[in-house]
N, C-alpha and C positions, 0 to 999 in steps of 0.2 A: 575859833570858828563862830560866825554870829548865827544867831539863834534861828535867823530867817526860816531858815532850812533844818525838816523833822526828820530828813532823810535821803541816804545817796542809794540809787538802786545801778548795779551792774549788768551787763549784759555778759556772757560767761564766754564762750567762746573766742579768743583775741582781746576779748577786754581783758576778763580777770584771770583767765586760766589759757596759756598755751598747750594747746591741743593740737592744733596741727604736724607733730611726730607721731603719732597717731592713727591720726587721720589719714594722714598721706601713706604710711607702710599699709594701712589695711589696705588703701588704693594698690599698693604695688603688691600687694601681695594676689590681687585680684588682678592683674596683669598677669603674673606668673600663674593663674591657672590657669588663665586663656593665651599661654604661649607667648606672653611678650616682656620685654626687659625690664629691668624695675627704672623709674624716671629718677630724678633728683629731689629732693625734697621741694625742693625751688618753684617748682613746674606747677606742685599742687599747695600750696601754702598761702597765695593768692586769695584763692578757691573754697578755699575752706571751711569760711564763712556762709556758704552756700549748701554746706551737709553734702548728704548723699548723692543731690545733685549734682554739684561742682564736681565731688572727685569720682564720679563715674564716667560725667562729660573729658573729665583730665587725660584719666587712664585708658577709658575706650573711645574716646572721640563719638559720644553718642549723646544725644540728647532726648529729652521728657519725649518726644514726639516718636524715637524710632520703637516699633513693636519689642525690641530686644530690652527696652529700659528699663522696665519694672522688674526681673527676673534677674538684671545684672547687679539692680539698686537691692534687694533684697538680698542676694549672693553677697554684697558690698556690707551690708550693717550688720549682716549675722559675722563677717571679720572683724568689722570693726569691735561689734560687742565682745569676742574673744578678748580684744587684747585693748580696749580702749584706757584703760588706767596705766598701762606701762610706762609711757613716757610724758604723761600729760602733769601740768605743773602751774600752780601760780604762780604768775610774772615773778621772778626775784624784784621785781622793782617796784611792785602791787604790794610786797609785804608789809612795809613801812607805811603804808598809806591806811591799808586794814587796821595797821595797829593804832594810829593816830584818831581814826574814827573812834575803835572802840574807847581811846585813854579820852575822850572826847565827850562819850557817853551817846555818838550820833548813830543809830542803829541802820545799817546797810542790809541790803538784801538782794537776791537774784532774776532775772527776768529773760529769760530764754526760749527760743524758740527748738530746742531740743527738749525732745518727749524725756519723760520722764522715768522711762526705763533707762537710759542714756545717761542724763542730768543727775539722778540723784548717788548714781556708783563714781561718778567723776569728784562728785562735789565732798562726798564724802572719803577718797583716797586722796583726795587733795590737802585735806587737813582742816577746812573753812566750815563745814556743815554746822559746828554747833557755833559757830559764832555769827552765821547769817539768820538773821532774822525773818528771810522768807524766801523760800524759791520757788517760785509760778515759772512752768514751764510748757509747751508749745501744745500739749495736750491739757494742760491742768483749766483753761476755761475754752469757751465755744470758739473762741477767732485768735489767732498767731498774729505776731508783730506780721506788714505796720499798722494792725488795729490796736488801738489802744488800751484793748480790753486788760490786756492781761498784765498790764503795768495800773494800771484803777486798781486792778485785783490784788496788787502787792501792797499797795497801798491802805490799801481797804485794810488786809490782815496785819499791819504794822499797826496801824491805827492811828494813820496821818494822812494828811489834806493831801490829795497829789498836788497841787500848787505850791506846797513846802516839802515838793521833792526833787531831788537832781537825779537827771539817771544819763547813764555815760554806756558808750556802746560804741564798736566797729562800724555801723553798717547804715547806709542810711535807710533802712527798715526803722532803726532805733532811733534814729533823729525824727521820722514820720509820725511813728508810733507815740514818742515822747511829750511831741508839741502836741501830736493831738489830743494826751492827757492829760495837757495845762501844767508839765512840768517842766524844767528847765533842760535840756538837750547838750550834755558834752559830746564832741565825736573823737574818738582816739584813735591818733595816727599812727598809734604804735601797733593795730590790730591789723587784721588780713585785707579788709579795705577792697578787692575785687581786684581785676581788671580792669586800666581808663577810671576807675573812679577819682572824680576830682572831689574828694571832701571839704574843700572849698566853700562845695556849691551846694553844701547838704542843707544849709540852712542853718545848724548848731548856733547854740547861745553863744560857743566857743570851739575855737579846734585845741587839743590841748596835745601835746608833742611827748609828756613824759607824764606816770600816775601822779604824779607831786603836784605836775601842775594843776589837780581839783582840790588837794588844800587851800591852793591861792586863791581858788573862783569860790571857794566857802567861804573864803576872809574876806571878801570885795565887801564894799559898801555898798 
């Protein structure tokens, strides 16, 4: 890997960690209180990039605007925090990429728009916490992706230039958020990606298809 680069930051959610089993059962399980059938994992997986939002929009067909949201979305994460670690997992195909970094000596770290009540029980049932070198998450400074603040901030405690950092992410929140801290911008199309999202058109330094492919964008010239 050339030296360019002091550091690759992830964005956790569809990037580094598949959460959406998860995510989606607390959805369905929040249908089965309100009487309705549980959907297919299919339905909310999408979505799920989007938190509370997405999968309350999924399951109840309700949106930020209707009076009923806040009291469903809140009914929503107190499920999810039940059971949020049971099936949540990094990529089997993320592991060999972690490892290469660390045999590398390139210090990686997390940038999440999940609070940190959330964020820190995942990361650490996941296996990865003592080997991230930082997780700034969606309460951890004043503004959430796509302000840039909170990837500066990852930076800042690494204690490297964001301009000699890459940071790769689903969403293009993280491609907004990324350029706008003068660092290099992966989008992974292996992530939740939305509805209609053309990642295409997010603007990324690169769209990369499989985790391996950001060893190749650390080896470019």
């Amino acid at each position: 890997m050339r030296r360019r680069w002091a550091a690759v930051l992830f964005d956790l959610d569809g990037t580094l960690v598949d959460s959406a089993p998860d995510l989606g059962e607390a959805a369905n399980e929040l249908r089965l209180r309100h009487g309705l059938a549980p959907l297919p994992l299919a339905d909310f997986r999408p979505m799920t990039g989007t938190g509370a939002r997405g999968m309350v929009g999924v399951a109840l067909g309700i949106g930020m605007d209707d009076p009923r949201f806040p009291a469903m979305r809140d009914e929503y994460l107190s499920l999810y925090e039940a059971r949020m670690t049971r099936l949540t997992r990094v990529f089997e195909t993320m592991l060999p990429v972690l490892d290469a970094l660390d045999a590398a000596g390139l210090p990686w770290g997390i940038v999440t728009n999940k609070h940190t009540r959330y964020a820190e029980p995942v990361v650490q049932a996941s296996g990865i916490a003592l080997r991230s070198r930082v997780l700034v998450c969606g309460d951890t400074t004043a503004h959430a992706k796509p302000h840039p603040e909170p990837l500066l901030e990852a930076a800042r405690r690494i204690g490297v230039a964001a301009q000699a950092c890459v940071y790769v992410g689903d969403d293009h929140r993280d491609v907004i958020a990324g350029r706008a801290a003068g660092m290099a911008t992966l989008a992974a199309s292996w992530g939740y990606l939305g509805i209609g999202e053309k990642i295409d058109d997010w603007g990324a330094d690169a769209v990369i298809d499989h985790p391996s492919a950001l060893l190749n964008f650390l080896s470019m010239p």
